[in-house]
N, C-alpha and C positions, 0 to 999 in steps of 0.2 A: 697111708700117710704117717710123717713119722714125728707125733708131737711133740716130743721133746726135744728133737733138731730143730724144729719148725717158732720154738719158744726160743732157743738159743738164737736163731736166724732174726728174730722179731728184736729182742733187746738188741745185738748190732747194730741194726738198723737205727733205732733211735740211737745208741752212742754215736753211729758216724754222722746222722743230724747235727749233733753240737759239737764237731768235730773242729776245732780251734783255725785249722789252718783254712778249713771250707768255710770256716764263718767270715774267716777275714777273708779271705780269696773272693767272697762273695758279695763282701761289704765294705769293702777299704781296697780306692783305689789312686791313684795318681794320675791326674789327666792334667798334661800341660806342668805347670810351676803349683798348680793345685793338689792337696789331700781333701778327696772326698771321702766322706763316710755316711754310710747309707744305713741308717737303723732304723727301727719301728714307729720310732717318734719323732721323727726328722732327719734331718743332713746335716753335717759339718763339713761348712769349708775352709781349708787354712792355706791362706796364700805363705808357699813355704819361701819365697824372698824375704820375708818379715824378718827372718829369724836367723840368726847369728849359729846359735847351735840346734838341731834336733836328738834330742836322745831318748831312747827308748828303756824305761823301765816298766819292773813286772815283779808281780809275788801270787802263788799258787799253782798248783798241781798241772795247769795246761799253759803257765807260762813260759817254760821252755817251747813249746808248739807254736804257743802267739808270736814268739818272738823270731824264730824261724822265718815263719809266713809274715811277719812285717819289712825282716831283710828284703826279702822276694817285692815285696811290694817299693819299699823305699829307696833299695840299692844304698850308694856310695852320698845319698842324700843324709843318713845316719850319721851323727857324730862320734857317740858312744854308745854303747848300752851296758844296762845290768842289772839279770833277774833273778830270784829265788825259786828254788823249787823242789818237791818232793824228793828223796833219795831214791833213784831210779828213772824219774822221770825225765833226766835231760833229753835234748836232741842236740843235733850238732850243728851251733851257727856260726858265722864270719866274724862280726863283728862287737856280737852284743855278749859277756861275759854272761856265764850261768852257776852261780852254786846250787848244791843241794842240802835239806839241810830237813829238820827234825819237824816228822806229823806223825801221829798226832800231838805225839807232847815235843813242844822247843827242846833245842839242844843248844850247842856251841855255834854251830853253824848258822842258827836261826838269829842267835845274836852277833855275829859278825855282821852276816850279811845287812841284818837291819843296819847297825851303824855302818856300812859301805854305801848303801842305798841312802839312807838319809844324809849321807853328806855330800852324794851327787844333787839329791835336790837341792841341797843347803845352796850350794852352789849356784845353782841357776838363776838368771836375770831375766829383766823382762823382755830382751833378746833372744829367749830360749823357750824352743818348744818340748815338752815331754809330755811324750804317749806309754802311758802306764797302763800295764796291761795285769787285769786285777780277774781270778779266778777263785774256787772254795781250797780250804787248805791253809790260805792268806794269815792265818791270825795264829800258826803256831809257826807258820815258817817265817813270820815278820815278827819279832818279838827285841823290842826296847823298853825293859820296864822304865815306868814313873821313880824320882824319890830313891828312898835307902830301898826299894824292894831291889830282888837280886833277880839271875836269873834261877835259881836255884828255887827262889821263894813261888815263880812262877811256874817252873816245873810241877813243883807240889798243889798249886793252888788247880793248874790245868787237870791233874787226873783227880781232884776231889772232885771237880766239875764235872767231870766226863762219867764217875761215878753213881752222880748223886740222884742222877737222874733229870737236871737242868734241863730245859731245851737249847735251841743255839740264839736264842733272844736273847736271853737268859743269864748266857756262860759270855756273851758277844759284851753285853753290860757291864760286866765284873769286870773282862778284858780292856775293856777302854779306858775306864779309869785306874789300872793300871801299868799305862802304856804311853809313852812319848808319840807314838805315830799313830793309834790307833782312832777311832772316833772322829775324824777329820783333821788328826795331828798331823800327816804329812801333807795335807794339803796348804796348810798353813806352813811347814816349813819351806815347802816349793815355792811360797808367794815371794815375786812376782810374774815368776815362769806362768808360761800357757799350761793349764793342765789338762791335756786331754783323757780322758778313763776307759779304755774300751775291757764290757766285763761281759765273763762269762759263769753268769749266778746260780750259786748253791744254795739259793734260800729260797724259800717258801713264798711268793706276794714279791721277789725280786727285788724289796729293800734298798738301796742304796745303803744307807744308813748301817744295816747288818751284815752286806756279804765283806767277809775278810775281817769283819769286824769297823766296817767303814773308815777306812782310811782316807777316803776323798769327800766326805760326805758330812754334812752339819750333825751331829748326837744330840736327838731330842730327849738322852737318857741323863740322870746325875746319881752322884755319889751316893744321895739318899737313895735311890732305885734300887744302886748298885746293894746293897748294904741289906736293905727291905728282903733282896734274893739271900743274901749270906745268911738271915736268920729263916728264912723259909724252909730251908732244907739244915738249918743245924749246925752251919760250918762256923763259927763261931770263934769256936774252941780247938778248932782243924785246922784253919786258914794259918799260916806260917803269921806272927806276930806284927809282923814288918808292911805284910798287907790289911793286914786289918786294919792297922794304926792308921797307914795313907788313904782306906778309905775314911776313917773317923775324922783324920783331919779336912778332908777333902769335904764332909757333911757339914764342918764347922767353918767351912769357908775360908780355910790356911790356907788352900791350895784350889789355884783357878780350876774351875768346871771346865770341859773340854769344850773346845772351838762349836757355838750356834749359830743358830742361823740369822744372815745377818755378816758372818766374819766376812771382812774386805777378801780373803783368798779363796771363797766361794764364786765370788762374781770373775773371777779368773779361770773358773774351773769347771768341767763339762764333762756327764759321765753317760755313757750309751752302752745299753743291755744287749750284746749278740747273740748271745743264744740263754736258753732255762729248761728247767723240767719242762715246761709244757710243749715245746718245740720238739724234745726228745719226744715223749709220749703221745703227740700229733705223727710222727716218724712212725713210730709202732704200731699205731692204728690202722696206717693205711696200709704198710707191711700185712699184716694181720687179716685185710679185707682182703687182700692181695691174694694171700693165701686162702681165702675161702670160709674164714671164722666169721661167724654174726658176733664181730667184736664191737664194744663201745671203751669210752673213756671216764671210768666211776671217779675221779679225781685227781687234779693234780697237786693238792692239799695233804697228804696224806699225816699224819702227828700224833703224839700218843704216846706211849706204849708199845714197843715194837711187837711185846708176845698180845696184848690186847688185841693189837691190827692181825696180828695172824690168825686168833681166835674168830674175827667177825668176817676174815674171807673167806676162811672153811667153813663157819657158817651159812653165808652165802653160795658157797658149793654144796654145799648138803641142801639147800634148797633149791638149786638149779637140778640135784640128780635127783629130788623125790618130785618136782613137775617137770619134770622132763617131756617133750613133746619134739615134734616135728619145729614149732619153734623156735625152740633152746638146743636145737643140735648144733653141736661145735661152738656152743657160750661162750664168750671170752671178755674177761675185765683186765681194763688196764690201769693202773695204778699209779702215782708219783708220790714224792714229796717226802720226807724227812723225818722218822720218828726217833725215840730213844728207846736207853735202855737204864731201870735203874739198879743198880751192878748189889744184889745180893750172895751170891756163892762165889767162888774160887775161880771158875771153870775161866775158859778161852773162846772167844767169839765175837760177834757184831752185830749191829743191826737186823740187817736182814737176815744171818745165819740164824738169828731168834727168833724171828716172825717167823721163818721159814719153818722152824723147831714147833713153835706155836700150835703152827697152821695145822701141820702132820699129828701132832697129838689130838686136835680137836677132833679132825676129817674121821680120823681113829673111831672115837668116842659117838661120832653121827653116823661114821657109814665104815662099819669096820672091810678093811682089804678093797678100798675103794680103786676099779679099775679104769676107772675113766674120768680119773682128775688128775690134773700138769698143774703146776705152783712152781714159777720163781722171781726171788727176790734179790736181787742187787744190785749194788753201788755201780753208777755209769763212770765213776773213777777208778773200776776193777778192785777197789781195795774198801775192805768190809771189818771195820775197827782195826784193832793192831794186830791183823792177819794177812796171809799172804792169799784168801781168797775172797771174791768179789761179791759173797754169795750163797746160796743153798738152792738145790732145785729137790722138787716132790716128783715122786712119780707112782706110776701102781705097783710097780717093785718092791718101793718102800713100805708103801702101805700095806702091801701082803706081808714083808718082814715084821712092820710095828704089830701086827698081831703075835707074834710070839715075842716082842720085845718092848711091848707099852709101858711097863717099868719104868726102863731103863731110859725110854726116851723121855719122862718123867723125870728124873732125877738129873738126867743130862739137861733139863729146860731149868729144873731149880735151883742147880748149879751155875747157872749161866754160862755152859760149858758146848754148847752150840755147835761148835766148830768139831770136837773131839767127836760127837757123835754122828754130825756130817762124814768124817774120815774116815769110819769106822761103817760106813753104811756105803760111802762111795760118790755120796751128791753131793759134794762141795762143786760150785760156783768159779772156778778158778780162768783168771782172763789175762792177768799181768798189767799193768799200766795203760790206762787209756787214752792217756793223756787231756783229759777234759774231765769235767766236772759239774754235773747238774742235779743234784740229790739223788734218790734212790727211783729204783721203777721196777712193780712187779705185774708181773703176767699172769693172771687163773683161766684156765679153760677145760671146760668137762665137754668130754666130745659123746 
């Protein structure tokens, strides 16, 4: 048996679970002059006679895919459309226009696009239906700052965030109150259009409120939150001048708090979760049984710390290979959920390239040249911070190398240089665009 094909076999299988075009193919249908849609928490039905126009809008990494598989489902029923999405990730549709534009940090494109999108909303009456298709990604490819901030000022502000070690609670708060659309801002510009939201979540708990940075969604956050974060972590004195000022004035009540609950353009508007980590990682599991592993599911929560999280699942492998029995043969834990990283050295990497990093060093240190442990970690969006891979995998290759090379892998984890030592070893993770998006998910199994 070949476990580390068998690991590779097991994450596909959860990425094609939340695979955009089978969520909607599976859940969004037209029966008659009716749009059904069939989610975890009910039905919508919209009698499309109602409505004068339908258009379909979208921002994040699998909306070019959602928007694809809506054509298919709506046909010549479409008015217009037009989505945002990752650099790479288009597909190719009929009717509904696609840019791409700047993740993880905004570019040009992410502010065009916002203001093209925003003034189709702007647009719409209460004769118009739009189905916004809202994926992870959403909140650097959708980007209209608030006020005198620039996009420039948010540029900088997004990699001190992504730096500092934030979470995406966190960095999603700061973002709202620097943003014309974010926080429930374009659901408020949409009013008095129908808003329908069909989302496919990269957050933790499925939030409304936090995926994309809640666009469609009431902000139970304010200025003061926002602000509380900016001194937690220091940025004070970092934060580009122009932002800081629009949150101080924002704290002093110059400037309206973002749309709560309660706004008139909320009772217009309906948002339904297609797929999440946990759907992905329910995928995996049974793959996994499938295959013959005594697998379970240790959480779909996962947060932290990404070298911390690597550090306690090699842990947990060194405990599974010092009781080892008839039992625990073929272990396997499956993992979800989102952690960080907070960027001290120079190096190049990601999340999970880190954890992965982590992981290797610990297993190291418990079980040196450990031959029967498999580890991997990553992103079901194939892209793993500002790298071209998805990822890092362990094997007992490596582990017999990190005996002559514990070092190095040391100094490559301090550096937060992840990736260069992945490339340099041969276990990079590498998938290309998944076109979906459901936070990270990693595989351990000691056979």
């Amino acid at each position: 048996m070949n476990h580390l094909d068998n690991l590779v076999k097991i994450y596909w299988e959860a990425v094609h679970a939340v695979d955009p075009k089978k969520l909607i193919a599976a859940r969004v249908k037209k029966k008659g002059g009716t749009l059904v849609i069939d989610y975890p928490e009910g039905a919508i039905f919209e009698d499309l006679s109602r409505y004068r126009e339908i258009i379909i809008l979208g921002i994040g990494k699998a909306s070019a895919r959602m928007a694809a598989a809506m054509e298919l489902v709506l046909d010549d029923e479409i008015t217009r459309g037009f989505v945002i999405t990752k650099y790479g990730h288009a597909v190719p549709t009929q009717k509904i226009k696609v840019l791409e534009a700047g993740h993880p940090i905004p570019d040009e494109n992410s502010l065009r696009g916002a203001e093209t999108l925003a003034q189709i909303a702007r647009e719409a009456d209460d004769k118009t239906l739009i189905i916004n298709l809202i994926s992870g990604g959403g909140s650097a490819l959708f980007c209209l700052p608030a006020g005198d901030v620039t996009l420039a000022d948010k540029i900088q502000t997004t990699r001190l965030l992504l730096a500092c070690g934030a979470d995406i609670d966190e960095m999603n708060c700061i973002r709202k109150h620097l943003s014309r659309v974010k926080g429930g801002g374009l659901a408020k510009i949409a009013y008095p259009a129908r808003l329908v939201n069909l989302i496919v979540s990269d957050v933790i708990g499925d939030r409304i409120d936090s995926i994309a940075s809640g666009i469609t969604a009431p902000d139970p956050t304010t200025f003061s939150n926002a602000l509380a974060i900016v001194r937690k972590y220091s940025l004070e004195d970092k934060f580009p001048p122009a932002v800081t000022e629009h949150l101080m004035r924002g704290e002093r009540g110059i400037i309206p708090e973002t749309p709560k609950q309660g706004e008139p353009a909320f009772k217009n508007t309906i948002n339904a979760i297609l797929g999440n980590n946990t759907l992905a990682c329910q995928a995996a599991l049974k793959q996994a049984q499938a295959l013959g592993y005594n697998a379970h599911i240790l959480t779909t929560t996962l947060t932290g710390e990404a070298s911390e999280a690597g550090i306690m699942l090699a842990q947990m492998a060194g405990g599974l290979i010092t009781g080892k029995n008839n039992s625990t043969s073929k272990s396997m834990l499956i993992s979800g959920g989102e952690t960080t990283v907070t960027i001290q050295g120079e190096g190049k990497g990601g999340r999970n390239q880190e954890m992965a990093l982590a992981f290797a060093c610990e297993l190291h240190r418990l079980q040196p040249g450990a031959q029967n442990v498999y580890f991997l970690s990553a992103g079901t969006d194939g892209s793993d911070g500002p790298t071209d891979a998805a990822g890092a995998l362990v094997n007992p290759e490596l582990m017999e190398e990190i005996k002559n090379i514990a070092g190095t892998a040391k100094a490559h984890l301090a550096q937060n240089d992840s990736y260069n030592f992945f490339a340099k070893t041969g276990c990079l993770f590498q998938t290309g665009p998944t076109y979906t998006n459901v936070c990270d998910i990693q595989i351990l199994t000691v056979v």
